[in-house]
C-alpha positions in Angstrom: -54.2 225.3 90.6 -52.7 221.8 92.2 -55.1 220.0 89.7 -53.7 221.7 86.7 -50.3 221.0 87.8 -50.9 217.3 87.9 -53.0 217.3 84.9 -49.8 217.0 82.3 -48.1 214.4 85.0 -50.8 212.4 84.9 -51.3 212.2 80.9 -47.6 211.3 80.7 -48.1 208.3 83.2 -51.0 207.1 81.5 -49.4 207.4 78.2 -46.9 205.3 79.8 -48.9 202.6 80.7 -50.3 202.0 77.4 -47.0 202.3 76.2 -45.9 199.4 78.2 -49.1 197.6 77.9 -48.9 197.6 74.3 -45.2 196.5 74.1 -46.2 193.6 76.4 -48.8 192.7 74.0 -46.8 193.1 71.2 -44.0 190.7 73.0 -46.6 188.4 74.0 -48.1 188.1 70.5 -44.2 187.5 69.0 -43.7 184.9 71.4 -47.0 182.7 71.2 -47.4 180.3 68.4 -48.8 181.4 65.2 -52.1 180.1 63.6 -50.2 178.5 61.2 -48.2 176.5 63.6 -51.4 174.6 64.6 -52.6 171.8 63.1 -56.1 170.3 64.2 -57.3 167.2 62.7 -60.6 165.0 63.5 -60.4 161.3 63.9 -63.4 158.5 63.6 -65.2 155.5 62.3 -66.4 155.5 58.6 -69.7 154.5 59.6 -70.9 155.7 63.1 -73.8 153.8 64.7 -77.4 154.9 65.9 -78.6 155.0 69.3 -74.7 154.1 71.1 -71.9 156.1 71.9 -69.2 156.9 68.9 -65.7 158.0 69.5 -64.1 161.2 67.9 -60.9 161.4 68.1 -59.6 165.2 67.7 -55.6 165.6 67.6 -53.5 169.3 68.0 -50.5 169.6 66.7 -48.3 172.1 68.1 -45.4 173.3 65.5 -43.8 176.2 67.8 -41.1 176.4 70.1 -43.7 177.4 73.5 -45.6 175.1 75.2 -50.1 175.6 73.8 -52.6 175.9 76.3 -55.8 176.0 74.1 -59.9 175.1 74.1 -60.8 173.0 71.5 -64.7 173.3 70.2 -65.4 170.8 67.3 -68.7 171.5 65.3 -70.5 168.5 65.6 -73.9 167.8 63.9 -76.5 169.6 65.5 -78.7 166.4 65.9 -76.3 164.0 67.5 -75.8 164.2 71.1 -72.2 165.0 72.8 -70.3 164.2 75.7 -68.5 167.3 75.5 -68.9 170.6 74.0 -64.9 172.3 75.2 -61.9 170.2 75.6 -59.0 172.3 77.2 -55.6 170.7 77.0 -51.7 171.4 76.6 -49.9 170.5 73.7 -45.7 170.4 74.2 -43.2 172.3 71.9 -43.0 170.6 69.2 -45.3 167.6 70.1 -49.2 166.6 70.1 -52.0 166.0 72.2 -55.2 164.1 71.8 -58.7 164.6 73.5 -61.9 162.3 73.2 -65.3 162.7 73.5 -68.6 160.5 72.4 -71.3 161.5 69.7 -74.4 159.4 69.4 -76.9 159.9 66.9 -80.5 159.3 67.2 -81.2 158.8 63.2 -80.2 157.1 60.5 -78.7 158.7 57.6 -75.9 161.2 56.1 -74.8 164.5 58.3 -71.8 166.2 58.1 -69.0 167.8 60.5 -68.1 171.2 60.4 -64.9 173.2 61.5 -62.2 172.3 64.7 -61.6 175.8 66.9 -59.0 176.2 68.7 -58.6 179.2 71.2 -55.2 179.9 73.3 -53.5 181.9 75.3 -50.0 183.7 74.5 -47.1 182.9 76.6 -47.3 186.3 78.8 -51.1 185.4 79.1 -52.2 188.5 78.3 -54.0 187.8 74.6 -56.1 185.2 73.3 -56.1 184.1 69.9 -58.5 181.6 67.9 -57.7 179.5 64.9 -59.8 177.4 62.6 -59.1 174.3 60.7 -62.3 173.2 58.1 -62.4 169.5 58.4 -66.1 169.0 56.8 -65.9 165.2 57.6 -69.3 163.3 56.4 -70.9 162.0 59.3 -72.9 158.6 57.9 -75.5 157.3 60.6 -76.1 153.1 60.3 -77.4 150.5 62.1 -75.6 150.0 65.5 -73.1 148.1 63.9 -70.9 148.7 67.3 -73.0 145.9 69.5 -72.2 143.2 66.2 -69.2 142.3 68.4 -70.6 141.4 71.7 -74.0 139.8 70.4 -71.5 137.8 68.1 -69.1 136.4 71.4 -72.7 135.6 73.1 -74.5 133.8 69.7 -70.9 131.9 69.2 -71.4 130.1 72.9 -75.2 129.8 72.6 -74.4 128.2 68.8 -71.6 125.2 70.1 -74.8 124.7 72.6 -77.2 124.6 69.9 -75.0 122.3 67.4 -74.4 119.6 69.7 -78.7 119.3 70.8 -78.8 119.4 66.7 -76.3 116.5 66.5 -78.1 114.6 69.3 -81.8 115.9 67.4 -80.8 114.7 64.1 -81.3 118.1 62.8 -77.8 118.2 61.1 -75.9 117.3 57.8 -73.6 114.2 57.7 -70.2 115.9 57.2 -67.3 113.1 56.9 -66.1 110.0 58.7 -63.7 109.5 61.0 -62.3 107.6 64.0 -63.9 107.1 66.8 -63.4 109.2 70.3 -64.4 108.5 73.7 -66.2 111.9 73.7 -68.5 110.8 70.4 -71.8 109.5 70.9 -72.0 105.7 70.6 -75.0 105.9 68.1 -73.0 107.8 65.8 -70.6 104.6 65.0 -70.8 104.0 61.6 -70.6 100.0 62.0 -70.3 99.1 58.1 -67.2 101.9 57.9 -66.5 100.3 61.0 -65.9 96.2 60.2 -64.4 97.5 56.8 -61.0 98.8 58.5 -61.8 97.0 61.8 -61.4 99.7 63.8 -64.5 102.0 65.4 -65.5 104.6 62.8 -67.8 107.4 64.1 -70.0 110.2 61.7 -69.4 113.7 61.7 -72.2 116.1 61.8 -72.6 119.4 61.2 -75.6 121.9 61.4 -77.3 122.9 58.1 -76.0 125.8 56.3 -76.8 127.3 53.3 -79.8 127.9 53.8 -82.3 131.5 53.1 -83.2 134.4 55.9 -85.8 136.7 54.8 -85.3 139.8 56.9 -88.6 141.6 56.0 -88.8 145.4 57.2 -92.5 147.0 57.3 -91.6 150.8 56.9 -95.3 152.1 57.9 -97.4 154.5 60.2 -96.7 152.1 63.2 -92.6 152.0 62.6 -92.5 155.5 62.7 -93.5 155.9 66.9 -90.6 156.8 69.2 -89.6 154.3 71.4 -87.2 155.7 73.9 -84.3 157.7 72.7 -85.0 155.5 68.8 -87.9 154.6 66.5 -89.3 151.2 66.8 -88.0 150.8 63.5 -84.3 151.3 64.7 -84.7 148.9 66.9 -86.1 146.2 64.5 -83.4 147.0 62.1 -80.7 147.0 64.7 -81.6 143.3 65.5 -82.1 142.3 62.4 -78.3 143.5 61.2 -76.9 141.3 64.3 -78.9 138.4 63.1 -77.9 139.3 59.4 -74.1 139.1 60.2 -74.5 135.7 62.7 -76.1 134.4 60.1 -73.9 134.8 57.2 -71.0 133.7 59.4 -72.8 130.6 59.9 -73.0 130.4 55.7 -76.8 131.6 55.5 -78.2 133.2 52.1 -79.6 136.4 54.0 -81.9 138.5 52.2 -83.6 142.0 52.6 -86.9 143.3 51.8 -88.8 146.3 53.0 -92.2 147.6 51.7 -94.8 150.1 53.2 -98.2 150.8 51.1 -95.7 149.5 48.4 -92.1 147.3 47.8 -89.7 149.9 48.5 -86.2 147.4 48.4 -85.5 143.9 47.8 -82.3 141.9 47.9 -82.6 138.2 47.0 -81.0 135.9 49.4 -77.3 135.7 48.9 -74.3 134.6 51.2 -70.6 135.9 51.6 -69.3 140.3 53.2 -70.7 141.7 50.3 -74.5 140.7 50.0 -73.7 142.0 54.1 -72.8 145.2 52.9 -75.4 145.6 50.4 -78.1 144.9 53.3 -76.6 147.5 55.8 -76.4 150.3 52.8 -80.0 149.5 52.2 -81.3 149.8 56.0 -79.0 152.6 56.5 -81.1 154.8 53.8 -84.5 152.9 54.9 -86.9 155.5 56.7 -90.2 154.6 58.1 -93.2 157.2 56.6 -97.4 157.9 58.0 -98.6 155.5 55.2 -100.7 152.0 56.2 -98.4 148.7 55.0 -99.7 146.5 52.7 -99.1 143.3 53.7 -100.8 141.4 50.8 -98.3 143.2 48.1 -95.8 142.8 50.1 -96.0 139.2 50.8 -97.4 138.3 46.8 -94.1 140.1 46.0 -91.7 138.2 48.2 -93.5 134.9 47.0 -92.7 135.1 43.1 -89.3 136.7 43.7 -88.3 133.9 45.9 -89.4 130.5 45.4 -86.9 128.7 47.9 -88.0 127.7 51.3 -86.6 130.5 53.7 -87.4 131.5 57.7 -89.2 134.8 56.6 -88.6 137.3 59.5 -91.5 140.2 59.2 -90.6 143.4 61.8 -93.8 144.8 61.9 -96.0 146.1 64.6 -100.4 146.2 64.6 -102.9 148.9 66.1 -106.1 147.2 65.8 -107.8 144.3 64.5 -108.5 145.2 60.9 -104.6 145.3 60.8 -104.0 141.9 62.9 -106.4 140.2 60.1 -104.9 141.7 57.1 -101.3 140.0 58.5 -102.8 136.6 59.8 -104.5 136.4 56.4 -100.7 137.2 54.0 -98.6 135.4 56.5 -100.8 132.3 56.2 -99.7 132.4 52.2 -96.2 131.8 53.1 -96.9 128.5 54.3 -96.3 125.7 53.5 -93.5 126.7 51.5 -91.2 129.1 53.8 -91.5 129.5 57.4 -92.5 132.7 58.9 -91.8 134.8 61.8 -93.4 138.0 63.0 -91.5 139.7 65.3 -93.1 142.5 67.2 -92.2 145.2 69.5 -93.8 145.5 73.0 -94.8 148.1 74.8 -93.8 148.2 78.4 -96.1 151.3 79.0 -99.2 149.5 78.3 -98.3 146.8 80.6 -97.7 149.4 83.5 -101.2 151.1 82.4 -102.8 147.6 82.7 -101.9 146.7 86.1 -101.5 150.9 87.6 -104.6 151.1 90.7 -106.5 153.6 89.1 -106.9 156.7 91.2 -109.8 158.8 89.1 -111.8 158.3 86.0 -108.6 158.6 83.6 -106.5 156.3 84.6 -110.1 153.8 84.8 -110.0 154.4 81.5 -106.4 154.1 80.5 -106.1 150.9 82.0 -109.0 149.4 80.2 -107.8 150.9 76.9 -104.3 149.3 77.8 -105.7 145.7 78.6 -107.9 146.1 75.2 -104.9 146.4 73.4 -103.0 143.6 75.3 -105.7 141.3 75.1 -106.1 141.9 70.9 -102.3 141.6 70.5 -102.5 137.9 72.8 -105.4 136.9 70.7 -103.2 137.7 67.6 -100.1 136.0 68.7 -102.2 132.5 69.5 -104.2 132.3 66.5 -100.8 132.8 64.6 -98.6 130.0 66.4 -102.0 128.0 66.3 -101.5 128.4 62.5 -97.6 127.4 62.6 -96.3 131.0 62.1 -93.1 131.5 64.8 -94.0 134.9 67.2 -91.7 137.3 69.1 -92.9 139.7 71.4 -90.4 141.2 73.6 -89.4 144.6 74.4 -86.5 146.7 72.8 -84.1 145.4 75.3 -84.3 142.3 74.7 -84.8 142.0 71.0 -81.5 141.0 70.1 -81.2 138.3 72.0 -84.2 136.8 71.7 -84.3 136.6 68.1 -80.9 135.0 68.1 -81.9 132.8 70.7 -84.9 132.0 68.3 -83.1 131.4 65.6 -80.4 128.8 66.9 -83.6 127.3 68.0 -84.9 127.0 64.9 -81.7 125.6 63.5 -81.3 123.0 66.3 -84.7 121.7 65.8 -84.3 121.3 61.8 -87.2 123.4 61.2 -86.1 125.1 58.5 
C-alpha cells in the first residue's frame, strides 16, 4: 500500500530530473561554440625529409564568445611515425592556439594527410561535441634535405681549410693580381708585376671550379636491405644530396645517374638551383627493386653520354665475388678519362659477428661467415685503390662526412 503511494511521487521526481537535465544540456549546448565557429588548419614544409623528424604545425581558431577546451587528433599518414597522436589545449574567445608535434617518415615518396578532429567540451561540461575540418594536404617524402644546413656550416670550415693546403699545393687556379699582404705567402709575389709598379705584387688563387660530379646510384637487390630505421639506399642518397648541394655551391656541374639491370635516369652534369632541383625530384621518385645491377651498361652508358673528365661517385654495395669482379672490371673503363669512386656501406653487424667469442656451433659459424665476407670486401677495396679507383667504406653514420671530407680532399690535391 506505502509502495503504491510513492509510486506516482517517485515518477514525478524522476520526470523532474530529466526535465532539468535536459534543460541543462540544452543551456550548455546554446552556450558552447558551434562547429562552425572553429577553424582548424595544418601547417608544414613542402617537402618533408626521410629518416628525421618533420614539424606539423596544427592551428585552432576559436570564433565564439567562451573560452575552447578541445583534443585535437590529426590523420597523419599511416606509415610515418608521430610524436603525438592527441594534443589537448585551450583556445581564448575570440583568439588562437597552436600545438606541434614531429612526423618522420621512413620512405621516400608521395602520401597524403587526411582530416584535423577536434573534440570539446560545452561550457557547463556536461556534452562533448566533435568537429572536422578536411585538410587532405599531400605529404611528399625526399631526401633529408633538413641536415643540408648543418653538413653545409661543417663542409664551409673544412673548405677555407682545404683552399689554403690547395694554394700552398698548387692545386688551384690563378685568379687576379694584387698588392701584397703580410699574411700572403712570399712565393706567391709576382716579381715581373712587381718591378713594373715598383711595389710588391702578390697572385691570387682560387680552387678549381667548374668542374663535373657524377653521383651514380645502383638501384639493385643489395640497395634494397634495411639498414636501421632506412634502406641502404636512403642513406647513399641522403649523402649524395649533401654532397650534390656543397658542390654546386662551390660552382660544380653535378650530375645524376641511376641504373639497376638497366639505365633507369640520367642528368648530364650541369651547375646553378635548378639542375639541384632536378637531381632531388629524380632521387625522390628513385626506388631500389630485387633485380642484379649491371654494372657494364651502366658504366658503357655513362661513358658515351659524358665525355668530360668527372669524379664519378658509384653508391653501390657487393655480396660475393662474381659481383666484386664484375665492378673492378667496368670501373677500370672509367679510367683514365674520369676518376672514380665507389662508395660502399658497411656493416657494423658483421664486424661484431667477426670478433663475438663464440659460445656453440652457430655463432662458430657466424663468425667465420662474417670474417669471409670482411676479408672478400678488404680484398676488393685494395685491388681497386691498387688500380687508382678512390674507396669509401664507412658506416651510415658517418657517410656524410666522410665523403665530404673526401671530396675537399680531392679538390685540395688537384686530382680531378
Amino acid at each position: 500500500m506505502l509502495a503504491s503511494t510513492w509510486m506516482p511521487v517517485l515518477g514525478w521526481v524522476a520526470l523532474l530530473i530529466l526535465v532539468i537535465a535536459l534543460f541543462a544540456a540544452l543551456l550548455d549546448l546554446g552556450l558552447s561554440a558551434k562547429p562552425t565557429q572553429i577553424a582548424l588548419s595544418r601547417s608544414h614544409d613542402a617537402l618533408l625529409s626521410i629518416g628525421t623528424p618533420n614539424f606539423i604545425t596544427l592551428t585552432v581558431a576559436n570564433h565564439s564568445t567562451q573560452e575552447l577546451r578541445y583534443v585535437l587528433r590529426d590523420e597523419s599518414p599511416d606509415e610515418f611515425q608521430t610524436s603525438a597522436r592527441l594534443l589537448p589545449g585551450v583556445a581564448p574567445p575570440h583568439g588562437t592556439a597552436q600545438h606541434e608535434y614531429t612526423l618522420k617518415p621512413f620512405r621516400r615518396g608521395e602520401y597524403a594527410f587526411g582530416s584535423i578532429n577536434c573534440r570539446y567540451r560545452g561550457v557547463l561540461g556536461l556534452l562533448e561535441r566533435q568537429t572536422e575540418q578536411q585538410a587532405t594536404d599531400p605529404a611528399i617524402v625526399y631526401p633529408d634535405i633538413l641536415e643540408l644546413r648543418k653538413h653545409t656550416l661543417t663542409a664551409r670550415g673544412t673548405e677555407q681549410q682545404t683552399d689554403r693546403r690547395t694554394r700552398l699545393r698548387g692545386g688551384a687556379e690563378f685568379e687576379r693580381l694584387r698588392e701584397y699582404t703580410p699574411d700572403d705567402e712570399y712565393r706567391h709575389i709576382d716579381w715581373k708585376a712587381t718591378a713594373r709598379v715598383r711595389k710588391p705584387i702578390a697572385r691570387q688563387y682560387q680552387t678549381e671550379r667548374n668542374q663535373n660530379i657524377m653521383l651514380v646510384y645502383d638501384l639493385g637487390r643489395q640497395m634494397t636491405s634495411p639498414y636501421g630505421e632506412l634502406l641502404k639506399v636512403d642513406y647513399a642518397i641522403n649523402s649524395g644530396v649533401v654532397l650534390g648541394w656543397v658542390g654546386s655551391q662551390r660552382g660544380e656541374n653535378i650530375g645524376l645517374m641511376t641504373f639497376n639491370d638497366g639505365v633507369r635516369a640520367y642528368l648530364p652534369p650541369r651547375t646553378g638551383s635548378g639542375q639541384y632541383r632536378r637531381i632531388l625530384d629524380a632521387l625522390y621518385r628513385a626506388q631500389p627493386e630485387l633485380v642484379e645491377p649491371d654494372y657494364h651498361e651502366a658504366i658503357a652508358y655513362l661513358g658515351v653520354r659524358n665525355p668530360r673528365r668527372s669524379l664519378v661517385i658509384i653508391f653501390t654495395d657487393i655480396a660475393d665475388r662474381t659481383a666484386a669482379q664484375t665492378l673492378l672490371t667496368s670501373v677500370g673503363s672509367l679510367q683514365p678519362r674520369h676518376l672514380p669512386m665507389i662508395v660502399l656501406l658497411a656493416d657494423p653487424n658483421l664486424r661484431q659477428y667477426a670478433d663475438a667469442e663464440p659460445h656453440d656451433e652457430d655463432d662458430l659459424y657466424r663468425a667465420a661467415v662474417a670474417q669471409r665476407l670482411l676479408d672478400e670486401r678488404a680484398t676488393l677495396l685494395k685491388t681497386l685503390e691498387a688500380h687508382g679507383v678512390i674507396t669509401l667504406d664507412v658506416t651510415a653514420e658517418k657517410l656524410t662526412v666522410s665523403l665530404l671530407d673526401r671530396y675537399l680532399q680531392i679538390k685540395a690535391r688537384g686530382a680531378l
